[in-house]
C-alpha positions as CSV (number, residue, x, y, z in Angstrom):
1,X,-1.4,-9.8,5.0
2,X,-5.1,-11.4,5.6
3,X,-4.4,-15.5,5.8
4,X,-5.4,-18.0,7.8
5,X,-2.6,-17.4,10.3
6,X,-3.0,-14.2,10.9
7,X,-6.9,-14.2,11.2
8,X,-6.1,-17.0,14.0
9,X,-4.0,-14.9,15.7
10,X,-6.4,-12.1,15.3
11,X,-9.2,-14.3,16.7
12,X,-6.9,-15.4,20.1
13,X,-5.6,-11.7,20.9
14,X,-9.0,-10.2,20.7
15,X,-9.3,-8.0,16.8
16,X,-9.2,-4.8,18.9
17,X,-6.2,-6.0,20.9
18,X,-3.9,-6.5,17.6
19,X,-3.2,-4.8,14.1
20,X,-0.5,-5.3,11.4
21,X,2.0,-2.7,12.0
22,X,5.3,-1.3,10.2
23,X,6.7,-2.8,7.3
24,X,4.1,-4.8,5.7
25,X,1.1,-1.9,6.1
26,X,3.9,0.5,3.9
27,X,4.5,-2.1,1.2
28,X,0.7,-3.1,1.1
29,X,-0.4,0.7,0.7
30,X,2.6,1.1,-1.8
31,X,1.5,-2.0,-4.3
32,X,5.1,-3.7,-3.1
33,X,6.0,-7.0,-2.4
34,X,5.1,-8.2,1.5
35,X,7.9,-9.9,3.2
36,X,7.5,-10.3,6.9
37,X,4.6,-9.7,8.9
38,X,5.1,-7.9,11.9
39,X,2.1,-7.1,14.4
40,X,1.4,-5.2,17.4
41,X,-0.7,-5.7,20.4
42,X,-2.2,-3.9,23.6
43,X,-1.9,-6.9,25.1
44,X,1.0,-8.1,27.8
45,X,4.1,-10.0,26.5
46,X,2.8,-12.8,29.2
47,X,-0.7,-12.0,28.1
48,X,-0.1,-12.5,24.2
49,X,2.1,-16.2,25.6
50,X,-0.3,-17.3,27.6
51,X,-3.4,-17.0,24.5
52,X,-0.9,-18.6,21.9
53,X,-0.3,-21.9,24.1
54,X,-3.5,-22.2,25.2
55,X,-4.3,-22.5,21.6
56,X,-1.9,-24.9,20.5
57,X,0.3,-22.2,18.7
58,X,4.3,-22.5,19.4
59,X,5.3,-19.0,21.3
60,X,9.1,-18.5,21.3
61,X,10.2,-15.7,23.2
62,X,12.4,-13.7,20.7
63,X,12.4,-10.8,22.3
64,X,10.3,-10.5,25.1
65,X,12.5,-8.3,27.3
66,X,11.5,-5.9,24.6
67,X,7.9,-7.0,24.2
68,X,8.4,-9.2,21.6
69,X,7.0,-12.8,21.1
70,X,6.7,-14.6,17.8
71,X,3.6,-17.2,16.8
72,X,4.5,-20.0,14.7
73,X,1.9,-21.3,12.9
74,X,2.2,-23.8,9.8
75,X,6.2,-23.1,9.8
76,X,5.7,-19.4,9.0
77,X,6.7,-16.6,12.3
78,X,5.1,-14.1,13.2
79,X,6.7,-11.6,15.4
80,X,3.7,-10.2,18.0
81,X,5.1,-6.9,20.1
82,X,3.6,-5.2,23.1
83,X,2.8,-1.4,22.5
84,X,5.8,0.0,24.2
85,X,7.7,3.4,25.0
86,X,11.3,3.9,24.9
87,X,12.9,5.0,28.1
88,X,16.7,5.2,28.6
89,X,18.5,4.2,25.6
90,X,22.1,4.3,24.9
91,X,22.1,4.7,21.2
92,X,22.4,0.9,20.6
93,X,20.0,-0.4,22.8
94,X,16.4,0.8,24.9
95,X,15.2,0.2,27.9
96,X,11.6,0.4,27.6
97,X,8.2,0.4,29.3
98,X,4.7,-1.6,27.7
99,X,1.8,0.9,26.9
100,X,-1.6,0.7,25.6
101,X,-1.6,3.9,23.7
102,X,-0.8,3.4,20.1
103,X,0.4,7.0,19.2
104,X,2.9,6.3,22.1
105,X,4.0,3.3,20.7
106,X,4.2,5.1,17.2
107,X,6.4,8.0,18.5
108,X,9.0,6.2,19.3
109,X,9.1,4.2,15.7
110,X,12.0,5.6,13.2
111,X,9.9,7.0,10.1
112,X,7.1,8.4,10.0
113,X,5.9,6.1,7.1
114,X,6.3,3.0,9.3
115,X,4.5,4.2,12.3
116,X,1.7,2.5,10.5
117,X,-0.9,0.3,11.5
118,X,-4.0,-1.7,10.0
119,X,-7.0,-3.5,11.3
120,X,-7.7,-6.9,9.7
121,X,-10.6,-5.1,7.9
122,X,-8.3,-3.4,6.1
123,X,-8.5,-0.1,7.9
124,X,-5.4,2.1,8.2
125,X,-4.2,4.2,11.5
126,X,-2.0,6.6,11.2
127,X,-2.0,7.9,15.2
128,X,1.1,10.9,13.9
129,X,-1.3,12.3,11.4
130,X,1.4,12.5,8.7
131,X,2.7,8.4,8.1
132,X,0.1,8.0,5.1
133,X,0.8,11.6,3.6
134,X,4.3,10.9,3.5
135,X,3.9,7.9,2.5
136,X,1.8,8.5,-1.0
137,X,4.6,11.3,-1.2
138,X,7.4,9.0,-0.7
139,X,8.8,11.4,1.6
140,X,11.2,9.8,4.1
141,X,10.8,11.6,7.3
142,X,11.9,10.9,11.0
143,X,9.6,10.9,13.4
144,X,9.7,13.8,15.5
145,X,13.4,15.4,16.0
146,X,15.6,13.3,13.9
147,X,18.4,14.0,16.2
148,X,16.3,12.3,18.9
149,X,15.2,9.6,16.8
150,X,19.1,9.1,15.8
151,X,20.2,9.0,19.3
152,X,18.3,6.5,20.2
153,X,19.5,4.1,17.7
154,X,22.6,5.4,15.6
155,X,21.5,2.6,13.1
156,X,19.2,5.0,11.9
157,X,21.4,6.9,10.3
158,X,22.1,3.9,7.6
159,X,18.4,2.9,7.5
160,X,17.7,6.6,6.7
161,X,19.7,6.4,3.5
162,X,18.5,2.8,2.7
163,X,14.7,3.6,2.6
164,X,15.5,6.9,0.6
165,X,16.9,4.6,-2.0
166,X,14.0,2.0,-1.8
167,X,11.0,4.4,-1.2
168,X,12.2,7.8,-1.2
169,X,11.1,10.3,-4.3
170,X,12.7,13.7,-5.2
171,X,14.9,15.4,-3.1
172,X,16.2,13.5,0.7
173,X,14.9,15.5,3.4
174,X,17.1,18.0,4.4
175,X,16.6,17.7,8.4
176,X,17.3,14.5,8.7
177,X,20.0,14.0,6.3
178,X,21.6,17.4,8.2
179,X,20.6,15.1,11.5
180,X,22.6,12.3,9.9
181,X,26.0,14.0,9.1
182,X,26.0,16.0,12.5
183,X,25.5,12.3,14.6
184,X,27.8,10.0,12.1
185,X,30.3,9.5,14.6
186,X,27.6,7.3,16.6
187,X,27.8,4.6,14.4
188,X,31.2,3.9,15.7
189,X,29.3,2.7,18.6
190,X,27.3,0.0,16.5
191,X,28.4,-3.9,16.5
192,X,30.8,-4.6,13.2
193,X,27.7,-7.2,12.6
194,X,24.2,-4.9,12.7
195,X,26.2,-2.4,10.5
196,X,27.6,-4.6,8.1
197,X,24.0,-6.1,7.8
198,X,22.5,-2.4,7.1
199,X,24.9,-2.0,4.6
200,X,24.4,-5.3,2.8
201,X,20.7,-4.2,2.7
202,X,21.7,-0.5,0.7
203,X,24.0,-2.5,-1.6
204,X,21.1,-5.2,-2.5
205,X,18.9,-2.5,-2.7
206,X,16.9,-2.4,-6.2
């Protein structure tokens, strides 16, 4: 995760400011292939903007309405998002509100093994006290009540049964797969497009 992109962007946002978060911190403490790099910051959406230009580096504005902003730096993107907490959400999409408190920001991620974050020391957080346990155990767990963490995005029910497959050992949680059947009617809600790109991602999965 440590190049010389990221320790740039480290070095502009201020090291205690940022952290790698989600995705790449799981497949880095599981020995796995690292595909994107996602990152997270205390900082402002404007605030992360206004540092990246001043330095020269591209800033697009992916998702800023959500927090998000993503650094381009020698071709490669990385997406930077502000610390946030989900407000109303209407099991598609969230209204939300930016934080500084990363085990905020962490309850409101899907599984508990991606509420992950790391230092560019190397140093792991785990602000829900269970992400890393889980994790070695290759338990796939929601975070909090799954029926909550459903509701907010039915998506979740698919990407539930996806990461079992990839990373999940032994037996599928029982709460969360009971979650899953009692909510399935939600993903009738869900675009044609982000399901049929969920489901792409369970049949290509190895």
């Amino acid at each position: 995760m440590s190049n010389l992109e990221t320790r740039k962007i480290f070095r502009i946002l201020g090291k205690d400011s940022v952290r790698f978060v989600g995705g790449c911190v799981r497949n880095a403490l599981l020995g796995e292939v690292i595909g994107d790099i996602d990152l997270a910051t205390s900082l402002p959406p404007q605030n992360v903007t206004e540092r990246l230009l001043k330095n020269g580096i591209k800033s697009i504005p992916t998702g800023i309405q959500h927090g998000t902003v993503t650094a381009v730096i020698n071709g490669k993107s990385y997406e930077i998002t502000t610390l946030r907490i989900d407000m109303d959400t209407d099991g598609r999409h969230a209204s939300v509100t930016f934080s500084a408190d990363w085990q905020e920001d962490a309850k409101r991620r899907d599984f508990t093994m991606n509420a992950l974050y790391a230092d560019m020391d190397g140093h792991v957080y785990d602000p829900l006290g269970s992400g890393i346990s889980d994790l070695k155990q290759r338990k796939v767990k929601f975070v909090g009540d799954p029926y909550l963490r459903i509701k907010e995005d039915y998506l979740r029910i698919l990407r539930f049964f996806r990461f079992h497959t990839q990373y999940g050992k032994g037996r599928i949680n029982a709460k969360g797969y009971r979650a899953c059947l009692d909510l399935k009617d939600g993903l009738k809600s869900l675009s044609k497009e982000r399901v049929t790109q969920e489901l792409s991602k369970i049949l290509l999965s190895p």
